[in-house]
N, C-alpha and C positions, 0 to 999 in steps of 0.2 A: 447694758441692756441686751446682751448675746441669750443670753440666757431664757430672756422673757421672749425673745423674738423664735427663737427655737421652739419653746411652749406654745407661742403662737402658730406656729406651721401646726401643732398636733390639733389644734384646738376646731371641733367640729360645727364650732357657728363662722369662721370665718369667711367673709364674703369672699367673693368673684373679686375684686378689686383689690383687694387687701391682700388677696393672693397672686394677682401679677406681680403686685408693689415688690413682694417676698422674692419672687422667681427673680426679679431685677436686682434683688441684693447682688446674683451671683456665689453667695454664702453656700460650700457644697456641702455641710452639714444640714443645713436649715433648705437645699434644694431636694436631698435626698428624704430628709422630714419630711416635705410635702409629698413627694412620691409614694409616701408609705403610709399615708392615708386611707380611710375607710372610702368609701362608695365614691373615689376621684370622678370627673364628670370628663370625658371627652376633651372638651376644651382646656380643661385645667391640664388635661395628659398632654395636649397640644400646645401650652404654654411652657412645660416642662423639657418638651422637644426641643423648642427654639433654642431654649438655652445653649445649645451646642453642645453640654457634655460627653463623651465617648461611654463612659461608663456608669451616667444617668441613665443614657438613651438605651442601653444593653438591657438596664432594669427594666423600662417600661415598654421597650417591643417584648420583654419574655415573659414578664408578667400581664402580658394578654393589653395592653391597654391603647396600643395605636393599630389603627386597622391598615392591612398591607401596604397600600398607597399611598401612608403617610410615611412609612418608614424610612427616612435620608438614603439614597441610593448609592451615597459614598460611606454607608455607614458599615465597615467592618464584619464579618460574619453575620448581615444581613437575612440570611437563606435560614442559616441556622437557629437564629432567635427569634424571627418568625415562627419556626417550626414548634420550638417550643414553648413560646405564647398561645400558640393552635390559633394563628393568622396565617397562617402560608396558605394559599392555594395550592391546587395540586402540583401545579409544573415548578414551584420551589421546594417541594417538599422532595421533587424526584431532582432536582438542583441540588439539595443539600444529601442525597442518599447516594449521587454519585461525587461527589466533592472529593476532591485528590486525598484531602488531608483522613486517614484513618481518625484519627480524634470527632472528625464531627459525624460521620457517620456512625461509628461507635456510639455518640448522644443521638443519631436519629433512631438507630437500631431500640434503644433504649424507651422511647416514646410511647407509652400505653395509650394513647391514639393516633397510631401511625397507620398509615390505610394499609392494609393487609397485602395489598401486593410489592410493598414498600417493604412490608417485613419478610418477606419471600425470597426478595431477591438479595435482601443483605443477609439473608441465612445460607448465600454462596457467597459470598465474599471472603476476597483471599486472605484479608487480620483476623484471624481465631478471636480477638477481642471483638470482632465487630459482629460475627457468627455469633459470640457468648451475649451480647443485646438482644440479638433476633431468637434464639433459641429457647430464650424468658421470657420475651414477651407475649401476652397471653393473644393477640393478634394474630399469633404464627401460625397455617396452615392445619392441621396435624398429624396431616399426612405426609408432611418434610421430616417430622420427630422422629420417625425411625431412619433415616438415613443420617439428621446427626447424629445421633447414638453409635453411628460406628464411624464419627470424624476425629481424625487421628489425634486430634486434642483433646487431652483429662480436662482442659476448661468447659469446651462447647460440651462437653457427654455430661459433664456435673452440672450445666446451664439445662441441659435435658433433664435430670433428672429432678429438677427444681419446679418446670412447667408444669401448672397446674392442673393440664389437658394431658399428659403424659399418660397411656395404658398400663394396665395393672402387669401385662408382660412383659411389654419394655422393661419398666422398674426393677421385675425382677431377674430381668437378664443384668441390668444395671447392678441390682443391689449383691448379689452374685461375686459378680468378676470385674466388673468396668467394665463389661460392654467386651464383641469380639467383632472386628479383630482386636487385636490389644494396641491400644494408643501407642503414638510412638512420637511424643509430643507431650509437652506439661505448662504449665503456668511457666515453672524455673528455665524451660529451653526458649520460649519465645525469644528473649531480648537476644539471645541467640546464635550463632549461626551452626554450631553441633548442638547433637540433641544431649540432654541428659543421658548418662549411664544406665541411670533408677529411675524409672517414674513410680513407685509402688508412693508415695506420700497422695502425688495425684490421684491414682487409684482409690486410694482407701476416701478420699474428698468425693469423689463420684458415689462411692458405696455408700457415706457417711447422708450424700445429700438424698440417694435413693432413701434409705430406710426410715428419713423424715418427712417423706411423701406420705399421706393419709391414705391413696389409694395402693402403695405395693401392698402384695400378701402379705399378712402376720407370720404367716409362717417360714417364711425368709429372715424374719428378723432373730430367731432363735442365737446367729453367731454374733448377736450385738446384745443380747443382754446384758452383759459383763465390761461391756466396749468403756473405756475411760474419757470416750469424748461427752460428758452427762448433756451435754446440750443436745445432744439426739437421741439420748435415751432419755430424757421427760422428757420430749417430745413425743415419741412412739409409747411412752407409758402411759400417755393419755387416752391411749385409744381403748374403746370399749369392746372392741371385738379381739382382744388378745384372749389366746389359751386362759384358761384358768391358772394352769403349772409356767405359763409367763407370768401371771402376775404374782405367783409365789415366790417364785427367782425376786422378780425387780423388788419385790418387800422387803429382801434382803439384803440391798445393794449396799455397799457400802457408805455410800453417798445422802444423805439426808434430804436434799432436795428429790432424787428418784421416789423415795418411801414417802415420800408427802405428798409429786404426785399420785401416787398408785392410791393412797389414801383417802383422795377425793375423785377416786373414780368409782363410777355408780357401777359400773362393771365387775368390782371388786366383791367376790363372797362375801358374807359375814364375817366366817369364822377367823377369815383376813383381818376383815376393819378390825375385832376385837384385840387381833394381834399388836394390832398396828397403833390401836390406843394405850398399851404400854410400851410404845415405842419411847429410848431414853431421849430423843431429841424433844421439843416441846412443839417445834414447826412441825411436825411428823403428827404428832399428837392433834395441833389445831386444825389438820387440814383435812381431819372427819367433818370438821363442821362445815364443808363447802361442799360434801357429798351428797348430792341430792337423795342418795337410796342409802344413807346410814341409819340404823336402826334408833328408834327414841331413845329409847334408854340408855343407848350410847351415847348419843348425843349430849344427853343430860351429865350424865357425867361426867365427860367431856370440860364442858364449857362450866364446870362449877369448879374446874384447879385450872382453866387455861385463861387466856388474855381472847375475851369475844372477836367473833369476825368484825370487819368493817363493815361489811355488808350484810343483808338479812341471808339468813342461813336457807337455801333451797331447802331443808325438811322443814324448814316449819313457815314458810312457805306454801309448803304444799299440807299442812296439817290440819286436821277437820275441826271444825268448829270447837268441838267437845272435845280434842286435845287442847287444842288454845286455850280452854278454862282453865282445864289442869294444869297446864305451863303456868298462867298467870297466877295462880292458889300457891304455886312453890314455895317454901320456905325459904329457897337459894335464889339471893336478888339473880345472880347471872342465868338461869334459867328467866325470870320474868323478864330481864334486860331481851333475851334472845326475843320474847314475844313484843317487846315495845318496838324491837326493829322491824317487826315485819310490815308490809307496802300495807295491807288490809287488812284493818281490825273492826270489829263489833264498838257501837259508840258505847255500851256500856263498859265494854272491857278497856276501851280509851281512855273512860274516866278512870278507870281505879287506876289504872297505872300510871296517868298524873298524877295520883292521891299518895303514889308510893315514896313511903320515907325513905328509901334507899336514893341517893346520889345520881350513882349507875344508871337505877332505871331512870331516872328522871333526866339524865343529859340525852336516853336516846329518845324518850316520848315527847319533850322540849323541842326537837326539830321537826317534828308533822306537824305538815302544813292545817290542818283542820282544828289546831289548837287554838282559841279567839284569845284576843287580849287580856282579858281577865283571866283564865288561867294561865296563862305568860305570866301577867304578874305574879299570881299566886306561885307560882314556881320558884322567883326569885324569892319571896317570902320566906317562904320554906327551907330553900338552901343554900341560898346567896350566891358567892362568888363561884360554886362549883359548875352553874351550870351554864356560868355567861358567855362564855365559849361558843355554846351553841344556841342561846337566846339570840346573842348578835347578829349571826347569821340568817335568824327568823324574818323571813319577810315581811311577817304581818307584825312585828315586834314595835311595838306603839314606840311614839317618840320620849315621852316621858320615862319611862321602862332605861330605854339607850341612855339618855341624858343622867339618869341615877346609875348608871352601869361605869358610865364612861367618868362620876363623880366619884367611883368609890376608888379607895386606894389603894385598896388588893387586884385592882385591875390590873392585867397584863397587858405587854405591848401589843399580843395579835391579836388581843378582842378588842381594844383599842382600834387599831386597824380595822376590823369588822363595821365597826362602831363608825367611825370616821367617813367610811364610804356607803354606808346603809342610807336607801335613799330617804328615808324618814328620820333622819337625825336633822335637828334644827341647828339654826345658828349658834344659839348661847352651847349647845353639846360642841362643837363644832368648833367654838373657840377655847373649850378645854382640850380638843383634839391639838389642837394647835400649841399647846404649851408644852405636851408632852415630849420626852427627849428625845423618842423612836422618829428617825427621821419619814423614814416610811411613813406612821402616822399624820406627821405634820404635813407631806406630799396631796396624802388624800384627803383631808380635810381643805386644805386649800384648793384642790381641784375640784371640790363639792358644792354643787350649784346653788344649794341652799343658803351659801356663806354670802352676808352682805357686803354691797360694794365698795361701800368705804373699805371694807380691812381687803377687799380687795386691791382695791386699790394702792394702799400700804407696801401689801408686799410685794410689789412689782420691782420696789425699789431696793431691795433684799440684796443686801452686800455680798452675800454668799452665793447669792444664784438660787439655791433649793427654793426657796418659793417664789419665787420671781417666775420660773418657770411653770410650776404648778397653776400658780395663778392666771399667768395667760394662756394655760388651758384650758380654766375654767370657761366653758361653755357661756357661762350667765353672766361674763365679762361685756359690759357696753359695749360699741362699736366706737364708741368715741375714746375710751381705754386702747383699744386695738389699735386707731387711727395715733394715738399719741408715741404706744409703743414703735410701730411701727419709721412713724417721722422722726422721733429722737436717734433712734439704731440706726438709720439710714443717712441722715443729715453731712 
């Protein structure tokens, strides 16, 4: 009964009672289950306390859930887990910011609601690790930023160049040189006690973190377009305010991830994007359609040899009424697809693109919400299994609809799943859920409230555990099933 009694800790109708009973197991799997509960109540957090655990109680002073003067006064980094539940008052918070051990001021330095004068004083503190917390966080003074930009540490100067409050001078004295005077100190000298030879790796980290700052100059970034760390050049190729002759350079970059972003940057010329749409990668090619200022007729073309976005394309989007007819009249489903995705359509343009005998269009016009049950149906009609995928998912997707989806047997395991956990599936769909081999499926069907008590009941007794547990999940499980489970595991 481990199994069901664990289910039961998840299970969000259980009483007050049923959950001391639980805490008394002592069980530290099924004690930690309850701690990790949705909306826990004071008291319940207060019955979880008693238990004594060292590394129960760690959980719930840091996860915010006992208030200061409950916290055991022999309990171990007390100061510190307050702090970072955001229960300390102020005089433990300056408890834990002077605390001998670097490691835990280091985690207070760290706190994006540490009171500001908290982060002040640890942006002098003599661990460069504990300086590189205070220097990030966005709490920090910023009028301390420029004095550490010249501490002798590549760590705290690259924690500078990360703040989001950091000036567009700094950065560029940062992105520059690393800062002067020249560090004499790295991440690799800390552990320590001679400095490094070379710090030039730290340096280029400093420069690296500058020139992914949003606010340094574009025009400092010119000796990184080329840079081989691509993780900070699409970064900075994002930006809309580069050169023109920048974003000619990065379209050429070797790297396909750069030329994809530069691709969907609205910042980018035309004569760019058209470049950029025979570009031989195909991720290069697709990432015009995220461009909110690509021209239509690119776009069209585009999206009629590529794999559609997942998301509705900003140009169309942003396209007038009388483009949206024209898109919808295409001959090329994946043009009318691009229109079925968009947030806001005209209801007569809604209808025809239900009425579309293309697949395509019909799995993306099948998931708007304004679509009523009957044409749900009709959709399945028309193209069966191609579009259950995202029928399932429909909220307003009638039960009857799921229960012939979840009947057929071209059904897939994840529409299944869909299916299984859609709050409108009935019991008889529910008990086909249940036959299915995908264990997944059979989890969520027995955790669906919909499912009668008998076969609830049943599977508590599940040799295997998998539904045992699900089941005493199940919300819509009597109290008198709880109280049962409960007596038997415990006895």
């Amino acid at each position: 009964m481990r199994d069901a009694l664990l289910g039961l800790a998840d299970n969000p109708a259980l009483t007050d009672d049923l959950f001391a009973r639980l805490v008394a197991s002592d069980d530290e799997d099924v004690l930690y289950a309850l701690a990790g509960r949705e909306r826990l109540t004071t008291s319940q957090a207060g019955a979880l306390l008693a238990a004594g655990d060292q590394p129960l109680t760690r959980y719930l002073v840091r996860s915010g859930l006992v208030p200061w003067p409950d916290v055991p006064e022999d309990h171990p980094g007390r100061a510190l887990d307050a702090v970072i539940g955001g229960v300390a008052p102020p005089a433990v918070w300056w408890e834990a910011a002077t605390d001998p051990d670097p490691g835990v001021r280091h985690e207070v330095a760290y706190e994006l609601d540490a009171p500001t004068g908290i982060v002040a004083a640890l942006a002098h503190d003599a661990d460069p690790k504990v300086v590189v917390g205070a220097a990030g966080n966005p709490r920090l003074p910023p009028e301390l930023l420029h004095g550490l930009a010249r501490h002798p540490s590549t760590v705290v100067r690259e924690a500078v160049a990360e703040n989001e409050d950091a000036p567009a001078e700094l950065l560029s004295a940062l992105l520059a040189d690393g800062g002067h005077p020249a560090p004499t100190r790295c991440g690799a000298c800390h552990p320590r006690e001679t400095a490094c030879p070379d710090h030039t790796p730290g340096v280029r980290r400093i420069r690296l973190a500058a020139a992914r700052h949003p606010a340094v100059p574009p025009s400092g970034l010119a000796a990184f377009l080329d840079a081989p760390e691509v993780g900070t050049v699409t970064t900075f190729a994002a930006r809309t305010d580069l050169p023109t002759a920048f974003l000619d350079r990065l379209a050429g970059h070797p790297t396909a991830d750069v030329r994809a972003v530069v691709a969907a940057n609205p910042a980018a010329p035309e004569a760019l994007l058209r470049t950029l749409a025979a570009d031989a990668d195909p991720e290069v090619r697709r990432a015009l359609a995220e461009n909110p200022a690509v021209p239509l007729d690119l776009l069209i073309a585009v999206v009629a040899h590529e794999r559609l976005p997942d998301e509705p394309a900003p140009r169309i989007e942003s396209a007038t009424e009388a483009e949206l007819r024209t898109l919808a009249a295409s001959r090329v489903a994946q043009v009318r697809a691009l229109v079925a995705d968009r947030s806001r359509l005209p209801g007569d343009l809604l209808a025809r693109l239900a009425a579309d005998p293309d697949p395509g269009v019909t799995r993306r016009i099948a998931a708007r919400p304004e679509l009523d049950p009957d044409t749900l149906t009709a959709l399945v009609e028309r193209h069966g299994p191609p579009v259950f995928s995202t029928l399932a998912r429909h909220p307003d997707c009638p039960a009857a609809l799921l229960h012939r989806m979840a009947a057929e047997a071209a059904t897939g395991r994840r529409v299944l799943r869909d299916i299984a956990r859609h709050p409108a599936s009935r019991p008889e769909t529910l008990l086909l859920c249940l036959a299915a081999e995908d264990p997944d499926v059979r989890h969520y069907a027995a955790a669906h409230p919909a499912l009668p008590v008998p076969v609830l009941e049943s599977m508590l007794d599940d040799p295997e555990g998998e539904l045992a547990r699900a089941a005493a999940e199940n919300p819509a499980l009597p109290e008198a099933l709880m109280e049962r489970i409960v007596t038997r595991a415990l006895r």
